[in-house]
N, C-alpha and C positions, 0 to 999 in steps of 0.2 A: 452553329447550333450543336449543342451536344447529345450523343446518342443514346437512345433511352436505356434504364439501366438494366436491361434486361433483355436479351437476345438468344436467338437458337444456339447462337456460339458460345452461349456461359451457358447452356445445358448439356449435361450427360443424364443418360439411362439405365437403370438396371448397372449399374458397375459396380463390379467386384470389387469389396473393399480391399484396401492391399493392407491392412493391421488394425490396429487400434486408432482411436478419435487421433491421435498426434499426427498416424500419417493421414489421415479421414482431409484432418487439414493442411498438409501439406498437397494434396489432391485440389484442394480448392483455390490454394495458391498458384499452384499450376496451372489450373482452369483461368482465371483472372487476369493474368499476367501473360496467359500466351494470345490475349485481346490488346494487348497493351496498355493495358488502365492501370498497369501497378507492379513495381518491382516485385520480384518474387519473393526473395528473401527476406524484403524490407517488411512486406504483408503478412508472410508465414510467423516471424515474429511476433507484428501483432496481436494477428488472432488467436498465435498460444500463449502470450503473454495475458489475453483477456480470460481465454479459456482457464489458466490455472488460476486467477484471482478470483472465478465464477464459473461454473461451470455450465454450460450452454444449452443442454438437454432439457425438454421442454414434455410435459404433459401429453400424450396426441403419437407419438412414435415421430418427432422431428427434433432439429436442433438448428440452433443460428450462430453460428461463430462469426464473431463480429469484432469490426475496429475503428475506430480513427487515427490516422496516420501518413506523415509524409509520403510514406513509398507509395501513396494510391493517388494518382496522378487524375483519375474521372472515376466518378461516380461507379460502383458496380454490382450488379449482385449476379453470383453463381451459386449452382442448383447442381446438385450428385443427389440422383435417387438410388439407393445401395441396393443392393441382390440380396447381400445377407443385412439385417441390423447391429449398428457399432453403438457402445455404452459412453453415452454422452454425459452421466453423472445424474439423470432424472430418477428419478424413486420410481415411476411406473413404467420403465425398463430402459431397452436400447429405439437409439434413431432411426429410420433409413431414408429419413427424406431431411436433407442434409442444404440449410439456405444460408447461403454465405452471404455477407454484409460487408463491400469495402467501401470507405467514407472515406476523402480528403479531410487534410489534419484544417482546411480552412473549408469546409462543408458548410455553402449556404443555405439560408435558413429553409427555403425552396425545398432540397434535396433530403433534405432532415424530417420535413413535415410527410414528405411523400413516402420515407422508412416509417415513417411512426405506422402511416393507413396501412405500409404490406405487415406489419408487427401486430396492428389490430386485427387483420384478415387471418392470419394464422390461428388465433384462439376460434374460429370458425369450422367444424368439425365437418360442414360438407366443401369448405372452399379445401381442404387436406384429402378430402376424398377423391375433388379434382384432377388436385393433385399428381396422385396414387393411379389414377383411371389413365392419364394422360399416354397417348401411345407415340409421339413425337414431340423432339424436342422444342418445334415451333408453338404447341398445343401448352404446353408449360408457361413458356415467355408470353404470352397470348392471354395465359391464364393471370399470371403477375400485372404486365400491366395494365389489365382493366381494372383489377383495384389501384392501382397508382395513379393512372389516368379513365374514371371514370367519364359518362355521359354525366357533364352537369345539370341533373334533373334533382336527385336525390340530398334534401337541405341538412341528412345526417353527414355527410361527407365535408359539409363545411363544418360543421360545429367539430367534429374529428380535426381540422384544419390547426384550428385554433387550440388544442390541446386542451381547454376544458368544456367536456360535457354532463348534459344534464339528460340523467335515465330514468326517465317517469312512469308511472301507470296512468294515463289520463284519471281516472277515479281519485289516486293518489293525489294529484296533481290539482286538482280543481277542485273535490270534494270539501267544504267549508266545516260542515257539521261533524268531519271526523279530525281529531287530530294527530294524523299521521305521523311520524319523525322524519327528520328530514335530516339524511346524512352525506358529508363533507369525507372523501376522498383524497391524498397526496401519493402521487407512487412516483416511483424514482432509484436507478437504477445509476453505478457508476459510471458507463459511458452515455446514459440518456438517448439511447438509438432503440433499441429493443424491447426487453424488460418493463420501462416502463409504461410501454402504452399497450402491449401485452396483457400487464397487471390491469391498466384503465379499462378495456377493453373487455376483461375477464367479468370485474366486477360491474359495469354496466349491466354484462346480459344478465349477470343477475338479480342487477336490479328493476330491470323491466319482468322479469320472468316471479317477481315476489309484490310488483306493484309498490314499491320502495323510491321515494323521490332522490335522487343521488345525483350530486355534482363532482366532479372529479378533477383536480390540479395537476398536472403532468409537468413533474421540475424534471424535464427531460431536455435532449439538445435544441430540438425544434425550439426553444424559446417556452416561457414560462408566460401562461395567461391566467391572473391568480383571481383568486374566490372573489364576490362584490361583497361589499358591507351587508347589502342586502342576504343575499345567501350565507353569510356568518351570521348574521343575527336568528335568523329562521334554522339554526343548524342544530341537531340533538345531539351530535354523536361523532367523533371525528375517525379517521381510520387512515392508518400512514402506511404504506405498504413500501418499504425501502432500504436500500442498503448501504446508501451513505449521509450524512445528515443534511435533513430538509430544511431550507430558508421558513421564516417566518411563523415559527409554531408560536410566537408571544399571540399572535392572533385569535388564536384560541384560547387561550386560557381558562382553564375552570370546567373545559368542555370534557365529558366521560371521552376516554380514549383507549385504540383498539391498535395496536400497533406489533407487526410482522413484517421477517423478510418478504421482499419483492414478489419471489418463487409463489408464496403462497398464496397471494390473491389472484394467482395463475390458476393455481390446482385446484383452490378450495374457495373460490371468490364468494360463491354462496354463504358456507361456515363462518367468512369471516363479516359477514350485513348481519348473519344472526345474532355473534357475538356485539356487533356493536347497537343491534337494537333489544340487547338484553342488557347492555352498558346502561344506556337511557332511564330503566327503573331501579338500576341496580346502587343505591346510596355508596355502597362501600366500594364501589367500582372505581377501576385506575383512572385518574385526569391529568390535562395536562396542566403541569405546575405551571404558576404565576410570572415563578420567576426562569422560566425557561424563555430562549430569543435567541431568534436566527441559527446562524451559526453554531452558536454555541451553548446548543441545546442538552436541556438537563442528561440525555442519553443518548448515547449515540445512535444512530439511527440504524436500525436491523439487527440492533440486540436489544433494545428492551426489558425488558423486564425476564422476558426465557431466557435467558443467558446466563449461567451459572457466576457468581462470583469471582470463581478463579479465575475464569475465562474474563471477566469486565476487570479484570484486576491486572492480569493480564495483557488485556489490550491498550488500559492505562499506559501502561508501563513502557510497550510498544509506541505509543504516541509519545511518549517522554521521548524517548528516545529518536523518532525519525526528526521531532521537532528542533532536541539537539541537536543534531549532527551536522547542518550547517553553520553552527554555533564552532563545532569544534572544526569542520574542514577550512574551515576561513578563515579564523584565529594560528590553526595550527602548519598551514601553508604560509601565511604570512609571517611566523615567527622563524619558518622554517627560512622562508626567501631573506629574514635579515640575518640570518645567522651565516648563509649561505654571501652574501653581500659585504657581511663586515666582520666575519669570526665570529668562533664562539663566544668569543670577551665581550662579546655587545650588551650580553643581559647585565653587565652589569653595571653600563652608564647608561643602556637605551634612553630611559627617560629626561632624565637630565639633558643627552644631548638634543633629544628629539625637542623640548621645550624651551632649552637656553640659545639653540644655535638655529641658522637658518641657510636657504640656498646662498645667500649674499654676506654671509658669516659662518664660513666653515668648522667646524670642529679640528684641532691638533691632536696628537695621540690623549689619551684622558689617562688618569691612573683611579687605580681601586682599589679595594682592598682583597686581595683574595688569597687563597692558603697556606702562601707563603709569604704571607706580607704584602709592603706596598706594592702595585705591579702597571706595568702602560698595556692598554687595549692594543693588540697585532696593527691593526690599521688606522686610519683617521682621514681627517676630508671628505670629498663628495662620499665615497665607499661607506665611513663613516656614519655620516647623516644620516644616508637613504636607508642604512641596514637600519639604525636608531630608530625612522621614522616607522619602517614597515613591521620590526619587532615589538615597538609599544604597540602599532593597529591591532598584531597578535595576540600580544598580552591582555590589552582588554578584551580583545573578541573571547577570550578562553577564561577571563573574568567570570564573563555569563553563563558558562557554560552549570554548573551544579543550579544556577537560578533557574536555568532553561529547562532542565531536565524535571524540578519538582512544580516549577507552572504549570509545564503542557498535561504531567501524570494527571497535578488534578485538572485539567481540563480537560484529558480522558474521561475523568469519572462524573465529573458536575458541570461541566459546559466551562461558559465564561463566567461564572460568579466566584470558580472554583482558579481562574489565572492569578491574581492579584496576592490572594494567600499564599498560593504556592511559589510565585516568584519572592515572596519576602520569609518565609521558611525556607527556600535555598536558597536566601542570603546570608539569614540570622545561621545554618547550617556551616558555610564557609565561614564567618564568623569567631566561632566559638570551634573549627576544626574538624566537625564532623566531615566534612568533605562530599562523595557521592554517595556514600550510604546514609550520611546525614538529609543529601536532597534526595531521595528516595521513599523515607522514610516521610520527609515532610510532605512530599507532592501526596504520598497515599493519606496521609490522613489531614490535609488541606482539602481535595476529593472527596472522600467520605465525609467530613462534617458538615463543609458545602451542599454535598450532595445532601444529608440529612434537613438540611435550613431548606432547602426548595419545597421540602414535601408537606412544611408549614402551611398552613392554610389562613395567612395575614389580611384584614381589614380591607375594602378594595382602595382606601384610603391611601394604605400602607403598601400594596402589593409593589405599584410602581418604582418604588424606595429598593424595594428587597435585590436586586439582581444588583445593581449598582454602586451601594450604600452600604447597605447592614447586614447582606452575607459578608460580603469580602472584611468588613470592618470586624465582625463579630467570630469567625474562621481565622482572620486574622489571627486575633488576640489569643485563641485557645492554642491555634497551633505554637504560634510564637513561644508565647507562654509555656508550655512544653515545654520547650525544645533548650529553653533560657533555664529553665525551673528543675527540671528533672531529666530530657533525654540527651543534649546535649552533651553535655561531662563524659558520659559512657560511653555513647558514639563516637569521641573525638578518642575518646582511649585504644577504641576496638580499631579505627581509622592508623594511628600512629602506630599501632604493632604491628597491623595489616604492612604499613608503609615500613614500617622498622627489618619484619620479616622479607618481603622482595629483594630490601635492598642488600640484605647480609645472605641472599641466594648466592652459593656456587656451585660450582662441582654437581653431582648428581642431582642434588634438590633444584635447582635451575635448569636441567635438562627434564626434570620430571615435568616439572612445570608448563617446561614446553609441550612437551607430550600433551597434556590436558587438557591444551589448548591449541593444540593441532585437533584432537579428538572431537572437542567443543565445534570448531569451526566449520567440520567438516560432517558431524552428523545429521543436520537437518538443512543443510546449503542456503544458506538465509535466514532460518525459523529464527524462534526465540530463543534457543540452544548458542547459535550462532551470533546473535544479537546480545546476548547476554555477555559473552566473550567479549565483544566489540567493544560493547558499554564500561565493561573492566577496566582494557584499556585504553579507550579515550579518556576515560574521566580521571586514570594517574598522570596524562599527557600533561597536564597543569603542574603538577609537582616540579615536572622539570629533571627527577632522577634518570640513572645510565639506567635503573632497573627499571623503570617505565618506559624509556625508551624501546628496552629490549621486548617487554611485553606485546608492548604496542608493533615491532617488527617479527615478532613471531603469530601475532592474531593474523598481520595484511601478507605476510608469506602462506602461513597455512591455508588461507582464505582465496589463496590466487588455483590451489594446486587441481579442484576438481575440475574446472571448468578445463586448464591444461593436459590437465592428464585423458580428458574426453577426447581435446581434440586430437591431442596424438595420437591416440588408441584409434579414432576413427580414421586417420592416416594411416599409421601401420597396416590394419587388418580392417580394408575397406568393406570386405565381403562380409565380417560378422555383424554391421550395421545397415539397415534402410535406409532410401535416398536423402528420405527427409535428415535422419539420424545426421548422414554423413555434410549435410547440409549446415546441420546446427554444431557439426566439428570444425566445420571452417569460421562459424561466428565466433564457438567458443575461444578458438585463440587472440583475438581480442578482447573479448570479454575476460578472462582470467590475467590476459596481462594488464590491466586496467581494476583487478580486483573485484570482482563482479562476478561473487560465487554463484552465484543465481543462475549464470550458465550454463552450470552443468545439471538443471531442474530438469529437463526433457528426458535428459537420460538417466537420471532417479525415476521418473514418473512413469518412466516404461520397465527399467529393470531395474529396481531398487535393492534386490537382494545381491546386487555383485557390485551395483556402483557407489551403492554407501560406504558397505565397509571397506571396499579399494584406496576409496575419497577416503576414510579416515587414517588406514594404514599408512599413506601418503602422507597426511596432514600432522601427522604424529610426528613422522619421520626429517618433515620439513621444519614444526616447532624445537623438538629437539634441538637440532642442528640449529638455529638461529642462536640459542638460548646458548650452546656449547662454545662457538665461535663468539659471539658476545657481538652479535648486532643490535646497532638501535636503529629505529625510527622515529625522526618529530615529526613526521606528516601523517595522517588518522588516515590518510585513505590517496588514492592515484594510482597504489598497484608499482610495477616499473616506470610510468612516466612522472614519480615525483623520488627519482635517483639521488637525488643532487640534497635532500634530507635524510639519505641512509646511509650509514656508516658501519662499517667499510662495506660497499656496496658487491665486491664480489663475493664477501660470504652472503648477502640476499642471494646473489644468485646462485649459488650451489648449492642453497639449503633447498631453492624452489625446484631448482632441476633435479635434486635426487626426488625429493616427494612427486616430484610429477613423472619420474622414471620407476616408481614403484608401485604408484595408484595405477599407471598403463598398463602395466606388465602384467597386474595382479588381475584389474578388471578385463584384461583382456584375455588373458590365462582361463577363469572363470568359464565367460562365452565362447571362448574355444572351446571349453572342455562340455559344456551345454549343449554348446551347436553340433557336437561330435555323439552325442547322447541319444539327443534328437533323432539324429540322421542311424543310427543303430536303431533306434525301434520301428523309424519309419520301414 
């Protein structure tokens, strides 16, 4: 039998915070872990991994730093009530009653339902007062799990169970003669522990405290118990309170719609039942489109309509791109592993032998033609083959890659009605030469036209045709068209100078180069800054030039050097860093040498004004230098364990080791000279 998740020994009292929310949770990782329910490190990751995707502070003076994850071995929850209150990122201040949430990454459905009841109980303003009163640590745990394991008297607790409830006013509810609205609820949060039954939770009380009939969908972990027919039918008015896209809005269709991040049916659960039962008379008011479904829904969900253009254009863009990237890592390891198998000379029978010859008919040397005339491939036989076979998987896999890129954009911006144009506009793109600024170009405006066709308001005859049929066919046509007619020609021009210019880089103009993309790489440690860099050069990786090569080995050098230079810096000079700090120096050196700038996010997130520009003086220092020595890389990504596609591999490594000997020295220099400041005025 397992122990309940909540005990005297995951409570502390009154504790002095020792910094800001990053060590807040590193406290709580050491609370958890010293039970033995969960690596330490494995979990402290977590919960700031979830932290900096969302921030955790909640309405009420509390926070919930929450995870699902391998390192959490049993269920757990720990509790720090702070001395002082720490800024957990809530608009209505700081935390000091601080609930920690560790979930196994295989969390049954049990465990899940019983986080959602402590996530509802928290929006409870005397069960926090509780709280707050408590003068021993058994008094807290005592207090948790009678909401977790109540007395089965109470028939609201099962309907909680189930994720969806119904918040009525008996008058509401019964009354025949009046006709009340009747409003439809989805909230949904991206790990589904929390947030979302928070939000449910929030807007219920408000819907009994207004006399409002409300049913509410909870696409959270516990499992998803979705609306009846009956309750769609009888619905006025829907309301989506979420932050990453909700299953099954085709459902609605046509219904007035009320849609915000998750956060806010926390704060403002009231404001937002008003808005949606002014939606109901309101003719000119947002609905949801026809041709919106599932998945791939006309908007993404927790940006809506608030969300400024650039930003959704933006985030576009960002979705192009994550959705590439397995397009190009896969492709471009595998083109790497046959080059690495059977020489460089493979690209230019790959196919040929991959399709003429077989395990039980080897391939002899092959000749080709190349820039000296006739010439034989370095190897042949098995070597041969297997390099042949694994090169052509690459080639096509990095085929897809411009297709990929203007799909997914527009499927950032229009759901799924908006894939189908955009993968055939980043073909017609490659096509006609334009390349990735050719699928770029087409994913955003396959997205936008797309996205205009949904807000049609078509026959209900017709509606079912539209998402399937007659966007993608009719988006098609305009972008294509384009792109054949008019943009095409001039992108493919601006592409071949673009590509003409790299490759005739020497001497200073290729170390500048470099620079800018050390600079890039290393300014926002991930952002779109950084992302835009990547996207650069993965998408010349297809070209197949030395000068793409080099591109591509100066973005995953510069890209390695923050997280390295962290953790040395936290080796060197253990005392200018907290425990946690020094904690996340020991991840970072894996993480950096694995290319996994993101590493060094914690310690941007605490001291940004010495670890960025360190991290970029570094990353200058390291492009440069890649760009100067004339390294390439074929592999988009691996860091140091994909060696065996970088050439010559010890200049990667001396470009990586001075940057990451310059970022340490500089950002370490800095908090010395801080912490030396400090300690003067104290």
């Amino acid at each position: 039998m397992s122990a309940p998740l909540m005990t005297p020994e995951l409570v502390r009292l009154e504790v002095d915070p020792p910094g800001d929310k990053h060590a807040v949770i590193g406290m709580m990782a050491d609370l958890i872990s010293a039970t033995g329910r969960a690596d330490r490190d494995g979990l402290e990751a977590g919960l700031l991994k979830r932290e900096e995707s969302f921030a955790t502070g909640m309405p009420g003076g509390f926070a919930i730093p929450h995870c699902r994850t391998e390192a959490v071995h049993e269920a757990a929850l720990g509790f720090l009530r702070l001395s002082e209150p720490v800024d957990f990122g809530s608009a209505d201040g700081p935390a000091d009653l601080i609930i920690g949430i560790a979930a196994p990454a295989g969390t049954d459905d049990q465990h899940l339902k019983l986080l959602a009841q402590l996530s509802r109980a928290l929006i409870r303003p005397e069960f926090l007062a509780d709280l707050r009163a408590a003068k021993e640590p058994h008094e807290v745990s005592d207090l948790v799990m009678a909401v977790l394991e109540p007395a089965p008297e109470p028939a609201a607790v099962a309907a909680a169970d189930t994720g969806t409830a119904a918040a009525t006013a008996p008058a509401a509810q019964h009354d025949t003669d009046t006709a009340a609205p009747v409003l439809l609820a989805i909230t949904s949060c991206p790990t589904g522990i929390a947030h979302t039954y928070m939000a449910a939770e929030s807007l219920e009380n408000a819907a009994k405290e207004k006399g409002i009939e409300l049913h509410v969908e909870t696409q959270g972990s516990g499992g998803i118990t979705p609306f009846t027919e009956e309750q769609i039918a009888a619905a006025s008015a829907l309301i989506i309170a979420a932050d990453v896209n909700i299953s099954g809005r085709e459902r609605f269709a046509g219904l007035p719609l009320v849609e915000h991040p998750v956060k806010r049916a926390i704060s403002h659960g009231p404001q937002m039942l008003d808005e949606a039962i002014a939606a109901v008379s309101d003719p000119s008011a947002r609905r949801v489109p026809s041709a919106a479904g599932g998945e791939g829904a006309t908007e993404s969900a927790g940006s809506g309509t608030h969300q400024s253009w650039p930003r959704r254009i933006q985030g576009a863009v960002m979705t192009g791109v994550s959705y590439m990237i397995p397009f190009v890592a896969a492709g471009g390891l595998l083109m790497a592993l046959g080059f690495l198998i059977a020489g460089f000379d493979v690209a230019f029978v790959a196919q040929d032998v991959a399709t003429s010859f077989s395990l039980t008919s080897l391939p002899g040397a092959q000749e080709y033609e190349g820039a000296t005339g006739t010439m034989q491939t370095e190897r042949a036989g098995l070597a041969l083959y297997l390099g042949a076979v694994l090169f052509t998987l690459g080639n096509l896999g990095m085929g897809f890659l411009v297709a990929a890129l203007s799909g997914y954009i527009a499927f950032g911006l229009a759901g799924r009605p908006g894939i189908a144009p955009g993968f055939i506009g980043g073909a017609v793109s490659v096509a006609v030469g334009a390349g990735f600024l050719g699928g770029l170009i087409t994913g955003l405006l396959a997205g936008l036209v797309a996205l205009w066709f949904t807000t049609l308001k078509p026959p209900r005859w017709l509606a079912g045709l539209m998402p399937v049929v007659i966007i993608p066919l009719l988006t098609t046509l305009v972008v294509g068209g384009l792109m054949l007619v008019f943009l095409g020609k001039p992108l493919a021009s601006l592409m071949t100078a673009l590509q003409d210019g790299l490759t005739g880089m020497s001497g200073s103009s290729a170390i500048l180069l470099g620079v800018i993309i050390g600079l890039m790489m290393c300014l926002d440690l991930g952002g779109p800054v950084n992302k835009a860099a990547y996207l650069f050069a993965t998408a010349g990786l297809s070209q197949g030039t030395e000068a793409s090569f080099q591109i591509m080995a100066a973005v995953m050098a510069a890209g390695m050097v923050p997280p390295l230079a962290m953790a040395l810096s936290t080796l060197v000079r253990r005392k200018l860093y907290s425990p946690v700090e020094r904690e996340n120096g020991t991840t970072a050196w894996l993480l950096g040498a694995a290319f996994i700038t993101e590493g060094a996010i914690p310690f941007a997130a605490a001291d940004p004004l010495r670890v960025i520009p360190s991290s970029m003086a570094g990353g200058a220092v390291t492009g440069a230098l890649i760009m100067a020595i004339g390294v390439g890389s074929q592999a988009p990504h691996g860091g140091i364990f994909v060696a065996f596609a970088i050439s010559p591999v010890w200049g990667f490594v001396v470009a990586i080791l001075a940057g990451t000997l310059v970022s340490a020295a500089l950002v370490t220099l800095l908090k010395e000279l801080s912490s030396r400041r400090q300690g003067t005025i104290a």
